[in-house]
C-alpha positions in Angstrom: 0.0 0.0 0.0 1.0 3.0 -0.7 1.9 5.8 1.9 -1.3 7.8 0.4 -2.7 4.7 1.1 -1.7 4.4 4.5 -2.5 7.8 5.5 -5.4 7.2 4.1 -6.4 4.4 6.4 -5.6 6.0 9.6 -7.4 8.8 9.0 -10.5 6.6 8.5 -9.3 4.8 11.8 -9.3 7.7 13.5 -13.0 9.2 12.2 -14.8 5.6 12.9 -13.2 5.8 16.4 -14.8 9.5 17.1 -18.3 8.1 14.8 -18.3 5.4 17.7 -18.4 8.1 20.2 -20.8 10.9 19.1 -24.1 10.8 19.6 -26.4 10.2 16.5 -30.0 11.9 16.7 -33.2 9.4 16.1 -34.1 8.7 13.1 -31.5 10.0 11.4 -30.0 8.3 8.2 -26.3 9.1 7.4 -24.4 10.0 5.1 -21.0 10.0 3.6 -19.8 13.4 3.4 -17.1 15.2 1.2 -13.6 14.4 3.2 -14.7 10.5 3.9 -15.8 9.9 0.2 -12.4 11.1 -0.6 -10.7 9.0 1.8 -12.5 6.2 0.4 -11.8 7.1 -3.1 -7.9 6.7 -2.5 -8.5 3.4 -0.4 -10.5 1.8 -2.9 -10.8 3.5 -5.7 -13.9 2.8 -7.9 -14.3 -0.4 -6.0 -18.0 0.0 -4.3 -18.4 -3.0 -3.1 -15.7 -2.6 -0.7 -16.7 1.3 0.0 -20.2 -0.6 0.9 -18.3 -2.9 3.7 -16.7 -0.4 5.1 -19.7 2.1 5.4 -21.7 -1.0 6.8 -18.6 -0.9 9.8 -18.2 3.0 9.9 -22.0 3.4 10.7 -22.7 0.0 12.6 -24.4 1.5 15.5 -26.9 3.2 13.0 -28.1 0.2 11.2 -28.2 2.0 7.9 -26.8 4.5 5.5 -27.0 6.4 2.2 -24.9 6.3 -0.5 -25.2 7.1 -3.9 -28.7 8.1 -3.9 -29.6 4.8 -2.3 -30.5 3.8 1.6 -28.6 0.3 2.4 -29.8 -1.2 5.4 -28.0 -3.7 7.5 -29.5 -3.7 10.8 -31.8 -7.5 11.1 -34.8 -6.0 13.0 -35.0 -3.2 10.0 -33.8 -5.5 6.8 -37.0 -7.8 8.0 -39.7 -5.1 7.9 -38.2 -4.1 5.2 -38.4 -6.9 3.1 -41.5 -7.7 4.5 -43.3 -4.5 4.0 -41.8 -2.9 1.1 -42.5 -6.5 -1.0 -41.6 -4.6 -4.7 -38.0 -4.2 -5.9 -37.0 -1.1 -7.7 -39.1 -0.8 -10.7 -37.0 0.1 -13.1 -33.5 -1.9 -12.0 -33.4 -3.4 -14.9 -35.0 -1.1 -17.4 -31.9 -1.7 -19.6 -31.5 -5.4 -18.9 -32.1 -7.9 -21.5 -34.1 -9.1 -18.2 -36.2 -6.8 -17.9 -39.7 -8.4 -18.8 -39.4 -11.6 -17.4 -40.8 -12.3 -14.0 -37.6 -11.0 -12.8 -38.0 -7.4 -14.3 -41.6 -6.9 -15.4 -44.5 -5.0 -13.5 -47.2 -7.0 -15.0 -46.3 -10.3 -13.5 -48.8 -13.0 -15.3 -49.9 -15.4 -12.4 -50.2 -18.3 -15.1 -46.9 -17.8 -15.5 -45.2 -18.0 -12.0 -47.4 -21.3 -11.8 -45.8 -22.6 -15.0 -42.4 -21.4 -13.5 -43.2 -22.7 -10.2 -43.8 -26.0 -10.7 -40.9 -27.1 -11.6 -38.2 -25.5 -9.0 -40.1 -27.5 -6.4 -37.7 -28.8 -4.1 -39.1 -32.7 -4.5 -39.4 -32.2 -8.0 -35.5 -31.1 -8.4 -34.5 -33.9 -6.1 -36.1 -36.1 -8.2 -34.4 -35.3 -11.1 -30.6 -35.0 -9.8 -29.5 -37.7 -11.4 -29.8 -35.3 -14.7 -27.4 -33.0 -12.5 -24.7 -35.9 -12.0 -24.7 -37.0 -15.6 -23.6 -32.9 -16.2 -21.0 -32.6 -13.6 -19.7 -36.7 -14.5 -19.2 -34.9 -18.2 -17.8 -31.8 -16.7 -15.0 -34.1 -15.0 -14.4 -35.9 -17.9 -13.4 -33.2 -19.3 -11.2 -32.1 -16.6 -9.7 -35.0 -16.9 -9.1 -34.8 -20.3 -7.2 -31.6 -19.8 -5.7 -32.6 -16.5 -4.1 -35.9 -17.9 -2.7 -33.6 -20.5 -0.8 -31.5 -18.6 -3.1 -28.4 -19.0 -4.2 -25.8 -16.5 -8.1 -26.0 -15.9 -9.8 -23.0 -16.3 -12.6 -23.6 -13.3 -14.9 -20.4 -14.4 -15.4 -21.2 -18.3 -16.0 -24.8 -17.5 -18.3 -24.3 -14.6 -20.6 -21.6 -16.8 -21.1 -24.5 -19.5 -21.9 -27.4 -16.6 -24.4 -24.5 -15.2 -25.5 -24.4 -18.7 -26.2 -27.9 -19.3 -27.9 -28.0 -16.0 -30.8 -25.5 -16.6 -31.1 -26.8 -20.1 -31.5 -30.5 -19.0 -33.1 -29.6 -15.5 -35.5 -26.5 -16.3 -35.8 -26.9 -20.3 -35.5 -30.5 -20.7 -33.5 -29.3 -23.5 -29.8 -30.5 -24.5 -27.7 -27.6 -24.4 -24.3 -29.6 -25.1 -22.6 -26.1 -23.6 -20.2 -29.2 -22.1 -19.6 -30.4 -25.6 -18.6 -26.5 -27.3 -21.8 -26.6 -29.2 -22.9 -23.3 -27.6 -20.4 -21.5 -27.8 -21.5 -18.2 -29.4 -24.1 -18.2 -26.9 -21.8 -18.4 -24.2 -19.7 -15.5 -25.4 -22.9 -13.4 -25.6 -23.8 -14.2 -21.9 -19.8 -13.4 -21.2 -20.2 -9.7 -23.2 -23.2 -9.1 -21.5 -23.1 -10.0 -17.9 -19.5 -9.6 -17.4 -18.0 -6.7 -20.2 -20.9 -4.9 -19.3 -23.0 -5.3 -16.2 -20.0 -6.5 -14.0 -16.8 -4.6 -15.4 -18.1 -1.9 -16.9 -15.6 -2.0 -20.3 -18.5 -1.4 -22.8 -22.2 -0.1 -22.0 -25.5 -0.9 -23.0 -25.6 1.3 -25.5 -22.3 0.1 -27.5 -22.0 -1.7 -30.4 -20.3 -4.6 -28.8 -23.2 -4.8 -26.3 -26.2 -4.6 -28.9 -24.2 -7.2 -31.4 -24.7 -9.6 -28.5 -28.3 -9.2 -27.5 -29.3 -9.5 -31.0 -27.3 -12.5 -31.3 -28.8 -13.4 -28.1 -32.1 -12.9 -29.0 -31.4 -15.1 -31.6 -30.0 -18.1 -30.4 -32.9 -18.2 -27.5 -35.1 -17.3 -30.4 -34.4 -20.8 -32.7 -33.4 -22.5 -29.2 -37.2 -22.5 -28.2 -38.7 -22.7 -31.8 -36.9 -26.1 -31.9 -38.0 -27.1 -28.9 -41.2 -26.7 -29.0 -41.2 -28.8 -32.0 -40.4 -31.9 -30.0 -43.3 -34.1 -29.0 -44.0 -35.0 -25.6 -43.9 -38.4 -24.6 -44.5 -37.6 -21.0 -47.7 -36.5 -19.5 -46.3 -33.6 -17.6 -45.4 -30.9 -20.1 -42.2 -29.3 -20.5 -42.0 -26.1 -18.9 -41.2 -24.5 -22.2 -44.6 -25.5 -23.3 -46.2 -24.4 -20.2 -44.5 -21.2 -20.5 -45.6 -20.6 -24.5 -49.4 -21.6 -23.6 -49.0 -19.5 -20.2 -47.5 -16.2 -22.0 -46.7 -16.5 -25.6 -43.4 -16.7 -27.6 -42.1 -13.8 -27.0 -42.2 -13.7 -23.3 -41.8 -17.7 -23.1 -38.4 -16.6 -24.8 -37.3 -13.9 -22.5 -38.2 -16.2 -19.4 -35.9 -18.7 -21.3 -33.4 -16.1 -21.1 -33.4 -15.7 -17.2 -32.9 -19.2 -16.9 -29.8 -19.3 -19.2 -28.4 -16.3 -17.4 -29.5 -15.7 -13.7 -29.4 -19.7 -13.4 -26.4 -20.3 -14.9 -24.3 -17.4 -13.9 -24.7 -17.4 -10.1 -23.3 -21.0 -9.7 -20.9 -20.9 -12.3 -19.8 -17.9 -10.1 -19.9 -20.0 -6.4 -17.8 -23.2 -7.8 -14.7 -21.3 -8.7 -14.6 -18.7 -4.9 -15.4 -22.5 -3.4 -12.4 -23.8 -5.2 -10.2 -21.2 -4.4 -10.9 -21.4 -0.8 -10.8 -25.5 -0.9 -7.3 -24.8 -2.5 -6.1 -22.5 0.4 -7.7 -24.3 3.2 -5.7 -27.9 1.8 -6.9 -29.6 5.1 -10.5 -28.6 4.9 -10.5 -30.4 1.2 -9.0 -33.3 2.7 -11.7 -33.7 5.3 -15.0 -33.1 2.7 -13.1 -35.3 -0.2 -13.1 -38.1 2.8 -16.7 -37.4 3.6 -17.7 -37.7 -0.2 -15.7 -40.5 -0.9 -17.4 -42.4 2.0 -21.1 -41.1 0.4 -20.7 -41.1 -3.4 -22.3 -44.1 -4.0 -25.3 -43.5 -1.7 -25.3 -39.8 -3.3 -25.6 -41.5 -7.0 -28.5 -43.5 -5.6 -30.2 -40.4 -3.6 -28.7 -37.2 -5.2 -31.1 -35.5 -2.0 -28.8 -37.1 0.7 -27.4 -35.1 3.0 -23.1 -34.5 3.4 -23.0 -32.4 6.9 -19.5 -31.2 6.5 -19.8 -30.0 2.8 -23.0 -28.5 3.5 -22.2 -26.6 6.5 -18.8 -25.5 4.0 -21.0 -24.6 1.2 -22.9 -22.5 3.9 -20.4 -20.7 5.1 -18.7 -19.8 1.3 -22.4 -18.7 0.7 -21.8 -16.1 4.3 -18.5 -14.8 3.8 -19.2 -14.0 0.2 -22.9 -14.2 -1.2 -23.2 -14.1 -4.8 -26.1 -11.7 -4.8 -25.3 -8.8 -2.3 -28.3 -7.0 -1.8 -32.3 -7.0 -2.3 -33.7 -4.3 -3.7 -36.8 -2.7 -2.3 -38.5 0.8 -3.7 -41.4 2.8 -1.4 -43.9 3.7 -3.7 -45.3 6.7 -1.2 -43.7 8.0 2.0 -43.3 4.9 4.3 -42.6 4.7 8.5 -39.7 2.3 9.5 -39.0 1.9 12.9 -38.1 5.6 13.9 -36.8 6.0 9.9 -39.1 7.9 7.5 -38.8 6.8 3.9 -39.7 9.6 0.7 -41.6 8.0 -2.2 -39.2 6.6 -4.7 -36.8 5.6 -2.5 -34.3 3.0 -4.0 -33.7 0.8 -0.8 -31.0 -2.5 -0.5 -31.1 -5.0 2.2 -27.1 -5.5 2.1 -26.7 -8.9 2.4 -22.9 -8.4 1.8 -22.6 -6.3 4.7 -25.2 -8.0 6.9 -23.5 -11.3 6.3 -19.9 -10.0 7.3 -21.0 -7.6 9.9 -19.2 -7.9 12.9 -22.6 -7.0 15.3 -23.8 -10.8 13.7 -21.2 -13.0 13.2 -17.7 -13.3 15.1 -14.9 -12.9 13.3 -17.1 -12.1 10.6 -14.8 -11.4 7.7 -13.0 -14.9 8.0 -13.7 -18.0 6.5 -14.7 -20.6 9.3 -15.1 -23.3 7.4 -17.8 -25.3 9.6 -19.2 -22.7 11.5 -22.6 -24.0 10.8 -21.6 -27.4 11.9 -22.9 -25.5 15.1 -26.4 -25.9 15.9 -27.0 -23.2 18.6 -28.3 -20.5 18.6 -25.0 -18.5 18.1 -25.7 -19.4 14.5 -29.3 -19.9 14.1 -30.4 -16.6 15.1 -28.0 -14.6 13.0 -29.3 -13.5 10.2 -28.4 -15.2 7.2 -30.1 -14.8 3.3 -27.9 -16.0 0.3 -30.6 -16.6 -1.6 -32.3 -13.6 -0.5 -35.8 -13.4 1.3 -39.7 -12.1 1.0 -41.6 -12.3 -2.2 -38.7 -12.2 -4.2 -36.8 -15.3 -2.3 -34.7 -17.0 -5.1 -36.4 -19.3 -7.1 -33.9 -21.5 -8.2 -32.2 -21.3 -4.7 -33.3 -25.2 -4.2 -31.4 -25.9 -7.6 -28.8 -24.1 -7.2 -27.6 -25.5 -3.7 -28.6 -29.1 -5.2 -25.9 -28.6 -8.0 -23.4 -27.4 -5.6 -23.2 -30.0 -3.0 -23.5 -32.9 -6.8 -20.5 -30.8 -8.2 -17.9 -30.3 -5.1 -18.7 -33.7 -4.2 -17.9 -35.5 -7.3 -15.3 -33.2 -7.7 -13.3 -34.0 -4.9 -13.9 -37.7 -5.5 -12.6 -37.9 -8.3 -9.5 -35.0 -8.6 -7.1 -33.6 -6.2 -7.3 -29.3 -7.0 -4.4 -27.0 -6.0 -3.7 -23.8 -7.1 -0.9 -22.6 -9.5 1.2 -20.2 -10.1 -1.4 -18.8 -12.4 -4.6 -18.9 -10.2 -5.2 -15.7 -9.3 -5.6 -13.6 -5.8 -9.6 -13.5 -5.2 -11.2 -10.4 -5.9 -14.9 -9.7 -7.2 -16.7 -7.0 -9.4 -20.3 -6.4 -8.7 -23.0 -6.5 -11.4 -25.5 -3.9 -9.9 -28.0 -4.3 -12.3 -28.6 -8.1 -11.7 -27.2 -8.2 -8.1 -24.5 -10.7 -9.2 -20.8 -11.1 -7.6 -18.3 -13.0 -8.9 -14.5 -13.4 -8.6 -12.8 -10.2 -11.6 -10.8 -12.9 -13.3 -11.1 -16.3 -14.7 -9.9 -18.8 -11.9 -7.6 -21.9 -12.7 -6.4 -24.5 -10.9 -4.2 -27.9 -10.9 -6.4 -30.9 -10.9 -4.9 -34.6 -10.5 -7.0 -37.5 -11.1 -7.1 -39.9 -8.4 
């Protein structure tokens, strides 16, 4: 660090020490003022995610704050009315989002077609199919190994994005993607330009050329993608959801719905596996201990892909703590709302921070680190903190059952079959945030040394 830098830091030592000590009036939300934005700009730069968790420590015993135009809120009691009462996000989040009329992003929600969408993220129903989930991540090893036996590097972040892939299609379609196989490619470089050039680094906008070329192609691919595959018959008497969703709402919007599922279900686990990686790789013990505790399980887990594995769950937990993939919740007031003792205006862009509630030092002890089976402890020193990965309310994760289902298949099968270590080339973890979708993930591709066992 540099003596800026340093300077820098104990400066903003010194002014949360004295925020600690003043009084703060009732009701009153704070705010970052000239000389601590500063400070923060030459600690972190454009990083806001990291100006966010340190905000969330700087105003701890206030339970809230504003920043840029928006209130994030970190305090449980308020997050929980919050959520609860104010059940709408932001309406117009994702006003620029290729997202933005699917049940994700549209203010004309069609019941018929949550029901269609519902249906299948049932928890039974997803159990049910898992084996679908083991043939994916079997392939994904194979190909590891393929690369691995080779001598190659394994790039964990482009091959967990085409197993996330090949999971919605075969899970949530019923639809061969073969993203596994490099037959989707193109479509996985659009996701790529969109979600990460764009929404997440920020090197092109939504208004470039680069960015338009790949929603149209996009809009394309899903386009032929759903024309085809509502030309296959069913042979089943429960219809395919992409046929529920095109009786439910039409092609067009059938298509965009498609679209969420290839992105948001596909992007927020192919960004978990790699962080989990990285941390497996620098905790070498802790990998040890959940690769004996799947090797012991993986045949009853082939048989009953629901079966429980404490030790990699209560793992997977805590990754999900120290670094949720989807940092906040949005919440708008439509008119002036009462709070606790906080007033809201109308229009007021509100975010539960999850980031900052999950690492805030008032909830979890040493709440910054990685304990890696903290929630191996059933008390109530973990069951009363306050813990949303998936978020919460009327706009709880749909796909959260799925997503932790492919998780625990993945890591375990993973550490079954490979030893992972990291490489001179894996890099140090850092994230960018995309705002518009509420999506973290690590800045750069993540690759790692994997020896079949």
């Amino acid at each position: 660090m540099s003596l800026v830098g340093v300077l820098a830091r104990c400066i903003l030592a010194v002014l949360s020490f004295l925020q600690c000590l003043l009084p703060h009036r009732k009701g009153t939300i704070p705010e970052a003022g000239f000389i601590l934005n500063k400070l923060l700009d030459l600690l972190f730069e454009d990083d806001n995610l990291l100006k966010l968790e340190f905000l969330t420590d700087f105003y701890e015993d206030f339970g809230l704050f504003r920043f840029d135009n928006k209130i994030y809120i970190f305090d449980q009691k308020l997050t929980q009315t919050v959520i609860n009462k104010l059940e709408k996000g932001a309406q117009d989040y994702l006003e620029n989002s290729p997202l933005k009329d699917t049940i994700l992003g549209s203010t004309n929600r069609s019941p018929e077609v949550r029901r269609a969408i519902a249906t299948i993220f049932r928890k039974s129903v997803l159990e049910e199919k898992g084996n679908l989930i083991i043939k994916d991540v079997e392939k994904l090893c194979d190909n590891i190994a393929e690369e691995a036996n080779a001598g190659q590097l394994v790039n964990v972040t482009d091959w967990s994005l085409r197993m996330a892939m090949d999971v919605v299609g075969h899970m949530l379609l019923q639809l061969d993607m073969h993203a596994l196989e490099g037959q989707q490619q193109l479509l996985l470089e659009c996701l790529m330009t969109i979600l990460h050039r764009c929404y997440a680094l920020g090197e092109i906008t939504a208004d470039s050329k680069e960015f338009k070329e790949a929603n149209d192609k996009f809009e394309k691919l899903t386009t032929k993608i759903l024309a085809d595959a509502l030309k296959i018959e069913d042979h089943h008497d429960e219809k395919r959801l992409v046929v529920k969703l095109h009786e439910a709402c039409g092609f067009d919007l059938a298509r965009d719905n498609m679209k969420l599922f290839l992105m948001a279900g596909s992007e927020t686990t192919a960004a978990t596996i790699p962080v989990l990686l990285y941390l497996l790789t620098t905790y070498t013990d802790v990998q040890e201990e959940l690769r004996a505790e799947a090797n012991e399980n993986i045949d009853a887990l082939y048989k009953d892909p629901s079966l429980a594995l404490p030790k990699l769950e209560a793992v997977l937990k805590e990754v999900l703590r120290v670094y949720p993939i989807a940092p906040f919740i949005s919440r708008q007031t439509l008119e002036e709302v009462n709070v606790g003792d906080f007033t809201f205006e109308a229009n007021t862009d509100i975010k539960a921070f999850t980031w900052g509630i999950h690492r805030s030092k008032n909830q979890w002890s040493k709440s910054k680190e990685f304990i890696p089976f903290r929630f191996l402890d059933n008390s109530s020193r973990v069951s009363s903190k306050m813990y949303i990965p998936f978020g919460a309310g009327s706009r709880v994760c749909i796909g959260q059952h799925l997503a932790w289902l492919e998780l625990k298949i993945a890591t375990a099968v993973m550490l079954h079959r490979f030893n992972i270590s990291k490489i001179q080339e894996t890099r140090t973890l850092r994230f960018v945030t995309d705002w518009a979708h509420a999506v973290v993930h690590p800045d750069k591709d993540l690759l790692f040394r994997f020896e079949v066992r």
